[in-house]
VOGU-3710 file (C-alpha; in Angstrom, 3 decimals, decimal comma):
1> xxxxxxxxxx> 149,407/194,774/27,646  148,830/193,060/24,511  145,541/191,541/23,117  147,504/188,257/23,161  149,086/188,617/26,579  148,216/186,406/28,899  148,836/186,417/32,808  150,047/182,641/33,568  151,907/182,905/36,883  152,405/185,116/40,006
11> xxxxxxxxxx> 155,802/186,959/40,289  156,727/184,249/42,986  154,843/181,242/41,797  158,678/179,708/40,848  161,909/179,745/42,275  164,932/179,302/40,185  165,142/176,230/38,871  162,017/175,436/38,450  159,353/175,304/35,842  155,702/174,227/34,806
21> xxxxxxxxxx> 153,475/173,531/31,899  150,567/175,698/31,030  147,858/176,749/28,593  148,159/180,048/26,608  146,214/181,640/23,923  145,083/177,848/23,064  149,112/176,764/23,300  150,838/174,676/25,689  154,224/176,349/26,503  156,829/175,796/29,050
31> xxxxxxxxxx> 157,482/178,539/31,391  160,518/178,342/33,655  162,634/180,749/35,925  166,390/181,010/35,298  168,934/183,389/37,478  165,194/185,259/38,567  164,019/185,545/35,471  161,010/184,016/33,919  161,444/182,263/30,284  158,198/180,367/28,396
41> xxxxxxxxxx> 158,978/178,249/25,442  157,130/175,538/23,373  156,162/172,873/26,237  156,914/169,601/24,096  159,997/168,110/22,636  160,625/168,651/19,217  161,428/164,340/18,702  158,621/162,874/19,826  156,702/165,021/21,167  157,649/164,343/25,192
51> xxxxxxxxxx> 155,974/167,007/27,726  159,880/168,857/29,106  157,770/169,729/32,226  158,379/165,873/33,045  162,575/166,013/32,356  164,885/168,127/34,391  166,206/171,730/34,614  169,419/172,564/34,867  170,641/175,988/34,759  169,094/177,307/31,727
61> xxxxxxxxxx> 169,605/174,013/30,284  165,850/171,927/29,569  166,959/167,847/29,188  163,931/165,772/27,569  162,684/162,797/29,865  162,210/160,315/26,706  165,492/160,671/24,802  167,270/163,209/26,187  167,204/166,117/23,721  168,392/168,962/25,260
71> xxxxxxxxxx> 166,662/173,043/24,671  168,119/176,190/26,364  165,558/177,393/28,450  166,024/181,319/27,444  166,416/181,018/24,050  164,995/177,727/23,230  167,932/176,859/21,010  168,433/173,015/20,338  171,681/172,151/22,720  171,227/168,201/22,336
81> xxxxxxxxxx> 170,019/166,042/20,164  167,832/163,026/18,842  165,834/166,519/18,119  166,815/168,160/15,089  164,336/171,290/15,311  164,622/174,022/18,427  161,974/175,004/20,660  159,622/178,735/19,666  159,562/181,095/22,411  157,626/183,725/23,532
91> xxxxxxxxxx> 158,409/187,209/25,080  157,751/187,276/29,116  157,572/190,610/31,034  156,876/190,664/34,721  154,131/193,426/36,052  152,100/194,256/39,565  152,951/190,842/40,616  151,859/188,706/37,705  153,579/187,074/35,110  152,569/187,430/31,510
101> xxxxxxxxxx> 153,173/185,508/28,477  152,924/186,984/24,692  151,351/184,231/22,655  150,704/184,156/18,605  147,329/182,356/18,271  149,330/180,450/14,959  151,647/179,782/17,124  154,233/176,678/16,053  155,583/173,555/17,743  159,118/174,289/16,312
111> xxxxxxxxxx> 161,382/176,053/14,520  164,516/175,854/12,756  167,718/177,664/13,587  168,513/180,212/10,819  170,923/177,765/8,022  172,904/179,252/5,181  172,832/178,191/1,550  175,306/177,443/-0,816  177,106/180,935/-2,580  178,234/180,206/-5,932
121> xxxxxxxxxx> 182,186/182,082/-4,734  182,436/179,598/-2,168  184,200/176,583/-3,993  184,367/174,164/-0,867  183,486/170,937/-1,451  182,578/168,955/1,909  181,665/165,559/1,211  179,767/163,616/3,893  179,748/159,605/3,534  176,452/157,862/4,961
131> xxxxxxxxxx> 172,957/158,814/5,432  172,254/157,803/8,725  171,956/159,793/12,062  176,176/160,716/11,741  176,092/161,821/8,254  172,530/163,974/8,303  173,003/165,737/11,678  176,829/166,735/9,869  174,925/167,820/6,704  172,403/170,484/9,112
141> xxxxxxxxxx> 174,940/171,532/11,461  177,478/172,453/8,835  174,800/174,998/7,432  173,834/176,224/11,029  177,260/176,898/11,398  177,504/179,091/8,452  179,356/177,242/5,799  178,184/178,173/2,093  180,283/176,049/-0,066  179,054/172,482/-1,680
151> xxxxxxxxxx> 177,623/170,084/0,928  177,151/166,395/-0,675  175,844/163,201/1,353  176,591/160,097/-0,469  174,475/157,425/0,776  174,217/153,601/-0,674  170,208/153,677/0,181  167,801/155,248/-2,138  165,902/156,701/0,708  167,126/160,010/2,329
161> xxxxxxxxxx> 167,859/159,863/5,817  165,283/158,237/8,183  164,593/157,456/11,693  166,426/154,518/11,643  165,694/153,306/15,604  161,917/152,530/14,530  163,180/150,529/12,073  163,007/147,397/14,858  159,932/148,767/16,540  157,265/150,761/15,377
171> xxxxxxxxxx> 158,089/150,406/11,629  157,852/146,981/11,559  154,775/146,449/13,781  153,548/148,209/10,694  152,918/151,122/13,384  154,764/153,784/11,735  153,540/155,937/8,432  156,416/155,378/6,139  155,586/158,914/5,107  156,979/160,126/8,864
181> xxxxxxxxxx> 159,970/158,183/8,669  162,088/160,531/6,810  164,505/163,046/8,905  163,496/165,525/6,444  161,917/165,704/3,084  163,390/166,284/-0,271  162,580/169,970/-0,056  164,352/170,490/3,006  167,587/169,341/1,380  166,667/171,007/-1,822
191> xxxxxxxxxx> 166,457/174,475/0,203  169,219/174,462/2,252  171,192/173,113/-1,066  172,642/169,945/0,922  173,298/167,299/-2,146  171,807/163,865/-1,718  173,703/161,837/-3,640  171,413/158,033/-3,041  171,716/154,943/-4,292  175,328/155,103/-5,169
201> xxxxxxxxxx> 178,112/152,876/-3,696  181,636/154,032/-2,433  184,744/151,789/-3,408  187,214/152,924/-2,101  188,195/156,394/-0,024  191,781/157,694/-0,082  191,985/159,920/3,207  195,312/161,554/2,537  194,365/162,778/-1,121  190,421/163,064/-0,058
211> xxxxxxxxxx> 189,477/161,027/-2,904  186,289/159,394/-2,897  186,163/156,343/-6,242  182,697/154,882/-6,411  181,689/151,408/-7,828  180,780/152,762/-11,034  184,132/154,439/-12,196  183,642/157,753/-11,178  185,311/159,774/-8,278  184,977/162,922/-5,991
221> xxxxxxxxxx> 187,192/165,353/-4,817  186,939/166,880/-1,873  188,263/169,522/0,738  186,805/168,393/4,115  185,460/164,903/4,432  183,057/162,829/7,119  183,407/159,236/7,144  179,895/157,701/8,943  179,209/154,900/7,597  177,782/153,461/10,200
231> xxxxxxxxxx> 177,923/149,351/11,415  177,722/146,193/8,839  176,042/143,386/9,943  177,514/139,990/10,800  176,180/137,305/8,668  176,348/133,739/10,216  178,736/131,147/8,272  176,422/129,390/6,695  174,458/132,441/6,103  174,234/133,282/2,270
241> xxxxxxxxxx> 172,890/136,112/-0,390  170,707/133,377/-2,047  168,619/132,415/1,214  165,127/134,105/0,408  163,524/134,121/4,212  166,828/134,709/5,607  166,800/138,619/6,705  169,182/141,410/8,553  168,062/144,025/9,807  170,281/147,520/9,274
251> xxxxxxxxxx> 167,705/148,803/6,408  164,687/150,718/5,711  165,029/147,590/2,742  165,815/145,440/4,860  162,726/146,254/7,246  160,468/146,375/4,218  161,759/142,758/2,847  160,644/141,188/6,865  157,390/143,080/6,615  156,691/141,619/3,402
261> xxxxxxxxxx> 157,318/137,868/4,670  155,621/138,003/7,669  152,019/136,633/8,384  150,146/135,490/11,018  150,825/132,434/12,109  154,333/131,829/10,642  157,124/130,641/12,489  159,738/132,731/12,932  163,645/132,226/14,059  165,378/135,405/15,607
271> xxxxxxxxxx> 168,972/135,091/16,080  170,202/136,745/18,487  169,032/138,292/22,229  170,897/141,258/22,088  168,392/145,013/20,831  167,904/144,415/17,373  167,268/140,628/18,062  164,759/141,502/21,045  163,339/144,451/19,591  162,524/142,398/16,104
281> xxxxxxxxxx> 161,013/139,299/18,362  158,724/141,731/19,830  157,840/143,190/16,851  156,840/140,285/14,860  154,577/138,613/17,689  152,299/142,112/17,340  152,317/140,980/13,845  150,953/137,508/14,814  154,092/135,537/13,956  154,976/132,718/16,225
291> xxxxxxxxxx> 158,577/133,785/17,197  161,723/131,784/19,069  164,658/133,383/19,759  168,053/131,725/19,699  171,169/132,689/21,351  174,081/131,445/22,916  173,996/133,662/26,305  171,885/131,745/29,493  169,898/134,892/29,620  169,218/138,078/27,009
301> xxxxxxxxxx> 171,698/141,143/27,528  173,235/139,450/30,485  176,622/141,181/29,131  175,172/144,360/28,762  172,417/144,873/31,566  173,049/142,116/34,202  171,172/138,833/34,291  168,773/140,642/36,896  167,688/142,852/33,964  167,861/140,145/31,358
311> xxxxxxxxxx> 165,706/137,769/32,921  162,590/140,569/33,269  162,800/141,181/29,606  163,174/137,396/29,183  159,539/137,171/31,436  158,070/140,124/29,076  158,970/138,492/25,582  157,406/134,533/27,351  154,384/136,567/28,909  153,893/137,798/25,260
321> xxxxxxxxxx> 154,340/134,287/23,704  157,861/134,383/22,791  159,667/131,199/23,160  163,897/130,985/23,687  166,145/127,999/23,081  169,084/129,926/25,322  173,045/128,712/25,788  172,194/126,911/22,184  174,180/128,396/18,625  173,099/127,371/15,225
331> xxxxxxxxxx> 174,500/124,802/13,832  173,039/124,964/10,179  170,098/126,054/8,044  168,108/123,649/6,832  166,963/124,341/2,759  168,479/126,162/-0,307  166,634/129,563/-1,709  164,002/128,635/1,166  165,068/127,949/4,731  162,581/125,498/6,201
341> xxxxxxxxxx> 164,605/125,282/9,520  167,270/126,253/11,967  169,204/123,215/13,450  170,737/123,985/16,801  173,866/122,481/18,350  172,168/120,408/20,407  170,012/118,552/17,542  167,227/120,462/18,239  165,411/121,829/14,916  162,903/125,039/15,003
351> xxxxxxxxxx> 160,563/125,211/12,132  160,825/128,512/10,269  159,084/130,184/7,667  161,608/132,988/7,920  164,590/133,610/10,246  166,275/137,079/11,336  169,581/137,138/12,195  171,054/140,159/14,640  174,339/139,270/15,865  175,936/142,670/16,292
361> xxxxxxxxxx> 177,417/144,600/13,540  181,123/145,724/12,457  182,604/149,080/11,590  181,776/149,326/8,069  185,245/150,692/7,242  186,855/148,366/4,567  186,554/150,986/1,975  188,564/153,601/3,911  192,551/153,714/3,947  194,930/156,535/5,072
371> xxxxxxxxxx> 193,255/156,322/8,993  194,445/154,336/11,980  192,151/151,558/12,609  191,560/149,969/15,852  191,507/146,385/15,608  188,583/145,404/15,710  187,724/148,109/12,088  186,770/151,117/14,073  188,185/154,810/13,067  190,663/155,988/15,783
381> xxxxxxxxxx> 189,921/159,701/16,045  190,935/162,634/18,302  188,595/164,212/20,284  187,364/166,498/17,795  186,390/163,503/15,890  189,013/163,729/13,531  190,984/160,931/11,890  193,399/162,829/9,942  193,975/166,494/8,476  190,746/167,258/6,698
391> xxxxxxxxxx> 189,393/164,086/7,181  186,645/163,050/10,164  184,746/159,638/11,740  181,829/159,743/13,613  179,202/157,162/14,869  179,351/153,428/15,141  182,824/153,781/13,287  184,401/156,260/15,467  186,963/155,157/18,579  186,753/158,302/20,545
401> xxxxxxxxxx> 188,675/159,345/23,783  185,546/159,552/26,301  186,063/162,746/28,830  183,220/160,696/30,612  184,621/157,300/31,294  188,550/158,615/30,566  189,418/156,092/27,954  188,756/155,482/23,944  185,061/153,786/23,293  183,337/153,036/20,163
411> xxxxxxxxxx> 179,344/153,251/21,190  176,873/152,151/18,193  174,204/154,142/19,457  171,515/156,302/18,023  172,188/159,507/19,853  175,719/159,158/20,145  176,346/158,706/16,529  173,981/162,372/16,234  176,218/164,176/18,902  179,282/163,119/17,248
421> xxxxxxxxxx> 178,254/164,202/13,459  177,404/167,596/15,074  180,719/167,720/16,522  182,590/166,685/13,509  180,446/169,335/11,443  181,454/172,491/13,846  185,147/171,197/13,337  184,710/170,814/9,506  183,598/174,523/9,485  186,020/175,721/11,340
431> xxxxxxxxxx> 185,533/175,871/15,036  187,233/173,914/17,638  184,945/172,355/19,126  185,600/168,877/21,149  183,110/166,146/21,856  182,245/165,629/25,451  178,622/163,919/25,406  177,068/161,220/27,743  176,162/158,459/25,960  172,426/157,500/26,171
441> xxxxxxxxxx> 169,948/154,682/24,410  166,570/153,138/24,553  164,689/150,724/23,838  160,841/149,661/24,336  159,908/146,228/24,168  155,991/145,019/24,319  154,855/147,605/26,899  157,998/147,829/28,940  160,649/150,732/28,345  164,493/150,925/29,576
451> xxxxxxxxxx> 166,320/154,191/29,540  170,575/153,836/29,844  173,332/156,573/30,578  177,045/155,895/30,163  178,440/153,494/28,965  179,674/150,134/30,405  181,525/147,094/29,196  181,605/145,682/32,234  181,440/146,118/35,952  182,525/144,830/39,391
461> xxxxxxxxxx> 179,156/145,481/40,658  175,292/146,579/40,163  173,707/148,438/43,313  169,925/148,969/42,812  167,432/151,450/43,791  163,722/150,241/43,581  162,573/146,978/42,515  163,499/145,112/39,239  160,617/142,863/39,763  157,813/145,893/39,299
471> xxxxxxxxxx> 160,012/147,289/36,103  160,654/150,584/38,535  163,966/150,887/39,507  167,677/152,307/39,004  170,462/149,978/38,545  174,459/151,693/38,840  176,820/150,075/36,982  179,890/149,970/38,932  183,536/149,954/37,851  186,984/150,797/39,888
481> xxxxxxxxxx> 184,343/152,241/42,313  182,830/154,917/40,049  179,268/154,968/38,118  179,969/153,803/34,475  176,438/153,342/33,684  172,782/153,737/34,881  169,784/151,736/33,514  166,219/152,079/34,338  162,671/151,820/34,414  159,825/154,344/34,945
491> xxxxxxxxxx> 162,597/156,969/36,406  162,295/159,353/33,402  163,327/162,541/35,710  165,837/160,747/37,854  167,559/159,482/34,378  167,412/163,094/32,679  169,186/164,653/35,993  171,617/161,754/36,316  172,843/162,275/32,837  173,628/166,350/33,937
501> xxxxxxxxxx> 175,251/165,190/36,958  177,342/162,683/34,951  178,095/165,316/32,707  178,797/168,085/35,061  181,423/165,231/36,417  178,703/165,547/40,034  177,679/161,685/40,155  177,357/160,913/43,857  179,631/158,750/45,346  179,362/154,805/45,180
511> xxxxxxxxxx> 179,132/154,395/48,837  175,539/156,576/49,372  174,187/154,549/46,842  175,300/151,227/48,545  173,978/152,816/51,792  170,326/153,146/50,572  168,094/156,296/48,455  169,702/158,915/47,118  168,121/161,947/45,723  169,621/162,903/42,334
521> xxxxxxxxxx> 166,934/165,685/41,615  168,059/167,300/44,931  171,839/166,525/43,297  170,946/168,211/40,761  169,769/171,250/42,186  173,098/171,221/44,718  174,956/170,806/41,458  173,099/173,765/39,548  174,099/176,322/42,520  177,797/175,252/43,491
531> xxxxxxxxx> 178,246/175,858/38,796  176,390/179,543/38,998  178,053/180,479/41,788  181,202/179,143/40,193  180,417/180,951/36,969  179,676/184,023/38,631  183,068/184,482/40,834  185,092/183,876/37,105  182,978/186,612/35,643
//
């Protein structure tokens, strides 16, 4: 025994499939049991810092309960992001009954997988366009993966890549450090020689000849290319470049340029009651504005949660002081350079010191040609993300056939647009590797939090489990008499195992959740046993 061994468990203290949190040497760490064997890694999520003792396990597979990042439990590789770092783990040995637990007192919460560097023989050039979660998570995994020729992000901001989900919430509360926004900092990309080329705007991109012309004249050749460039915002009609209060939010500038109109006590006009538009309302009454949101559905995300769902948000934003002028469009803005109100259809007209419009965005694909587009701008790719021969999509852009749901989909969502740049990046480097993620989002509101799996454009039907009304409950999205979708509230654990059943292709069936409670952490476990013991009679 070691000086920094420490005895944490008895030999029997955990059957398979099961794990805890406890304190070693002055470090939390997760210890688990997989196939009989006992496995301790770091205890908290690499993102945001979520205790995993609180998600699921599932095989030696560790699924976060906040956003869903996913750690093997042995090794404590990242499997899954919104986490970009893996877990640090620690050797275990059994003995006389007890289980101990080699800790370093400097112990760390994280650690990168091992990433190659550019080698001066290697003359590859892969070019990745956009800077958001797509395009960085590409730049990463193509070094994990080994490759050592020239890897250059172009990206129109002159920030590098960013957490661009707090834009709407924390950041713009004023919550949020800028200096903790970044993904990474400049010596991250400096070491790992990934090329940040910022600031610099893309004209036009010829796929078949991999020719990338920029604004300014100049152009790029290159060998492999990543298209992620992410969603455009839709302006309003009316809506012009020279309105001064009139905002959009897709930016860290854009974020920055709200921030710096807001006071207390102004009126603000958010357009739009979809997550950006909600989000934003929210985050402007914590920063004392008087806020009205304007939209033309009867109630907020009625086409994307249910009007059940809608209407408690709705109740959370009026609790909070947020007032709605619902079923109403604009009609006109009222002002030149300076917007002094929003005129609704109706007549009515709000007051506004400053207005925010989020009406959805558009595949920001104009410059592109050489691809099949879908009609409504989106890249149609196969389902190793690829658009044509050397040439990838991933992100809001990307139409992808879904394994899950068994048709194409084009999700703009944070975690989706990671899993999909990973994807694209293994392909780009040589492996075969095709894209078979769950989709998953979030959002947090005031003090109320909804978690959502799958992916649903619309339904037949929504069975719940637990109680809408006390913001604790599961609501199935139902479609041709399969799960599409599950949302909910304060069921972190039961969302974290329904995304592995839903992956695993193990989703219960529609009529035991019409017939009342169903277990999924029990599913899960069922599920776990029937794969080992499937795995085991093919080895």
């Amino acid at each position: 025994m070691t000086d920094r061994e420490q005895a944490v468990a008895t030999a029997e203290e955990l059957r398979d499939g099961e794990m805890k949190q406890i304190s070693a040497a002055g470090t939390e760490i997760l210890l688990a049991r997989v196939k009989g064997n006992y496995h301790a890694v770091a205890a908290h999520c690499t993102h945001y810092g979520a205790p995993l003792v609180d998600g699921v396990i599932n095989g030696e597979r560790i699924v976060c309960p906040w956003h869903h990042a996913c750690f093997n439990a042995i090794t404590g590789d990242l499997e899954e992001p919104p986490a970009l770092d893996s877990l640090p783990c620690f050797p275990v040995r059994v003995e006389d009954g007890k289980v101990f637990v080699d800790v370093p007192v400097d112990a760390k919460d994280r650690r990168m997988l091992p990433m190659t560097k550019r080698q001066p023989n290697d003359e590859r050039v892969f070019v990745i366009i956009g800077g958001g979660a797509a395009g960085y998570t590409a730049a990463q995994t193509l070094r994990e993966d080994g490759f050592t020729g020239r890897v250059i992000m172009i990206t129109r901001e002159t920030h590098l890549p960013y957490d661009r989900p707090n834009l709407s919430k924390e950041y713009l509360q004023g919550k949020a450090d800028p200096a903790w926004m970044p993904l990474r900092s400049d010596d991250f990309f400096a070491e790992h020689d990934i090329e940040v080329i910022r600031d610099r705007e893309v004209e036009r991109v010829d796929a078949a000849k991999k020719l990338i012309n920029f604004t300014d004249g100049k152009s790029l050749l290159c060998d492999r290319l990543l298209v992620a460039t992410g969603g455009e915002p839709r302006k309003l009609p009316f809506q012009t470049d020279e309105q001064q209060n009139v905002f959009l939010l897709r930016s860290y500038a854009d974020a920055d340029a709200i921030t710096g109109a807001t006071d207390k006590g102004k009126q603000a006009v958010v357009i739009g009651a979809s997550f950006i538009g909600m989000e934003v309302a929210a985050s402007l009454t914590k920063r004392g504005c008087q806020v009205t949101v304007v939209a033309p559905d009867d109630v907020p995300f009625k086409k994307i949660l249910g009007a059940e769902i809608g209407r408690l948000f709705q109740e959370v934003h009026e609790k909070n002081g947020v007032k709605f002028r619902l079923g109403q469009a604009v009609a006109v803005f009222t002002g030149q350079k300076k917007i002094t109100a929003v005129t609704l259809e109706n007549g009515e007209q709000l007051d506004a010191d400053l207005v925010v419009v989020g009406i959805g965005v558009k595949p920001a694909t104009d410059l592109i040609v050489g691809v099949k587009l879908h009609r409504d701008g989106g890249v149609l790719v196969d389902e190793y993300m690829r658009a044509a021969e050397g040439v990838y999509a991933a992100g809001d852009i990307a139409w992808f056939p879904s394994q899950f749901a068994g048709e194409s989909q084009r999700i703009e969502h944070w975690r989706t647009a990671m899993q999909q740049g990973r994807i694209a990046a293994h392909n780009m480097a040589g492996k075969k590797v095709a894209y078979d993620g769950v989709p998953f989002f979030w959002t947090r509101q005031f003090d109320v939090g909804l978690l959502y799996v799958g992916h649903a454009a619309g339904w037949d039907e929504i069975v719940f489990q637990g109680d809408v009304s006390k913001r604790d409950f599961l609501a199935f999205y139902i479609s041709d008499n399969r799960v599409t979708a599950v949302a909910a509230m304060n069921r972190d654990k039961e969302m974290a195992a329904i995304e592995e059943l839903m992956r695993l292709d193990r989703m219960t069936a529609v009529d035991h959740l019409r017939q009342g409670h169903v277990d999924f952490l029990d599913l899960l476990r069922d599920a776990a046993s029937s794969e080992s013991r499937r795995l085991t009679q093919a080895t």
